[in-house]
Steps between C-alpha positions, in 0.01 A plus 500: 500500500201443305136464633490107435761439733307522868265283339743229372621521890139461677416250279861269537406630885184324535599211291731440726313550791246252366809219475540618836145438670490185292766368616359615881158346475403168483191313555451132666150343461292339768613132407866590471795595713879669403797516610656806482901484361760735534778428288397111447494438895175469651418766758101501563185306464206683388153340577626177639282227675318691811563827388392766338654721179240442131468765320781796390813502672830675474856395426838696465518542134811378266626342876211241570319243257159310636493149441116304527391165603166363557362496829229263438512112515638347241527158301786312392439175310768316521633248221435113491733295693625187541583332824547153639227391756584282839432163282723629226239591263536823243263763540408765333425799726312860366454724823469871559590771735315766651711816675497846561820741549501555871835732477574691179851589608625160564326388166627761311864420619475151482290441195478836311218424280223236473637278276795410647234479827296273326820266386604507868179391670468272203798310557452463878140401413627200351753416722289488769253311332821224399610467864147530680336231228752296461447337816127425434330256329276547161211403723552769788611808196219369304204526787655367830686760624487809265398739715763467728745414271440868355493694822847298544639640177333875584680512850822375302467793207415759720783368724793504228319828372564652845867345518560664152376835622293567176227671689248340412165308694400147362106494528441126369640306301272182295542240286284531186601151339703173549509264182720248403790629257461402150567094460418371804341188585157626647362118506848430696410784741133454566591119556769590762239722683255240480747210673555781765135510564463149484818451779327792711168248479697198578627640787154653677397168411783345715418714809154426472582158463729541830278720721228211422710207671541745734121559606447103430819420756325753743202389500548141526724530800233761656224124462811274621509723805139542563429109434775414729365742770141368447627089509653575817237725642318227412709196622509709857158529528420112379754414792324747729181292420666189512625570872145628599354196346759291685422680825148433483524138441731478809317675722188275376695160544586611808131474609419229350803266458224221358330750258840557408615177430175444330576778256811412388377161418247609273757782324684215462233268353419746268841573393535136469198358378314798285665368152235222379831319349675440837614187592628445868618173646514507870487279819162443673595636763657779387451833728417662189163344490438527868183780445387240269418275798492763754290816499685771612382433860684133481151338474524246226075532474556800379790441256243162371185738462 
């Protein structure tokens, strides 16, 4: 054996010791986490959410392949679509996604990698959106009801995503835009909005309109009421007055049955004789005249002076 041979085995020694601790060592950053592989079958997770791991770690060489994903939030910006609204208007629609990957194992069985991820969550992006806006009006997706509209379509996404077992958390999901697809009648649409304004007017109009009879109605029974109750308060005590009046009167005739007599004579005088254009034809001797030649004593000197 010659001398070059030990050296031609040390050196295919630590060449392949280096393949070796290569293939033993590997290193997963701060913003990342791996799943570990053994034989294409997922086995460990390595720095997963709440837990520990960055920095150099060891595998099983030739037996166990690391696979990374980003443990940060990320973006997906999902393509323009087209849905029909609650009126049956065509929409245009360009939303996007916000997640994280809340369990690398069932993401790397389900999905694999983050493109086919990012056509997943894509296509229940937009189905969501189809089924959650189509019920809407262009009004409420426009301004009305947007917000809740997209916390709707968020619970849905994360909802299917969790049906689907991709392992992944939905952290919001937004519409960017909503235009009109290419052709359409803008005029056609801004006048439709504006007749549903001017019907929404119309009809606060109308229950003004009613609530104002209303108040009128009320209050004009509340004065029928209280001018009823004050005619016959007042009727009550005119009668009241009346009877006192009459009671007064009786107990003075009864005193004075002459004075009495006398004072009925003159009511009646002046009842019938205070109009200047009063004609009366009468007898002579007439009792209605009798104080005329009588005083009230039944002394005709005093009736003459």
């Amino acid at each position: 054996m010659s001398r070059s041979t030990p050296l031609i085995v040390y050196a295919i020694l630590i060449f392949v010791g280096l393949i070796v601790v290569a293939n033993s060592l590997f290193i997963v950053e701060q913003r990342e986490e791996a799943v570990v592989l053994r034989f294409g079958q997922p086995e460990r997770v390595i720095h997963a959410p709440g837990q520990g791991g960055a920095g150099l770690n060891f595998k099983q060489p030739f037996l166990e392949n690391v696979v990374t994903f980003d443990r940060r939030n990320q973006a997906l910006e999902a393509d323009q679509e087209e849905i029909v609204d609650g009126n049956q208007e065509r929409l245009v629609v360009d939303a996007f996604l916000r997640y994280r990957i809340a369990d690398p194992l069932q993401y790397y069985r389900t999905l694999r990698d983050e493109h086919t991820a990012q056509d997943r969550l894509e296509r229940l992006v937009n189905s969501s959106l189809r089924q959650v806006l189509g019920s809407s009006t262009t009004d409420e997706i426009i301004s009305g009801k947007r917000d809740v509209l997209m916390q709707q379509s968020k619970l849905d996404v994360a909802k299917r995503a969790k049906e689907s077992q991709l392992g992944i958390q939905v952290i919001d999901l937004r519409i960017k835009r909503v235009d009109l697809p290419p052709g359409a009648t803008q005029a056609a649409v801004y006048r439709r909005m504006q007749t549903q304004r001017q019907q929404i007017a119309a009809q606060t109009r109308a229950n003004g309109e009613q609530q104002k009879r209303e108040i009128f109605a009320a209050a004009d029974k509340e004065v029928t009421i209280t001018l009823a109750n004050a005619q016959q308060q007042g009727e009550t005590t005119r009668g009241e007055g009346d009877a006192q009046r009459t009671r007064i009167f009786a107990q003075a005739y009864g005193k004075d049955p002459g004075f009495a007599a006398f004072y009925r004579s003159m009511l009646a005088y002046e009842a019938g004789l205070g109009q200047g254009d009063t004609t009366m034809i009468l007898a002579p001797d007439s009792a209605f005249f009798k104080y005329f030649e009588q005083g009230p004593s039944g002394g005709g000197a005093a009736a003459k002076r």
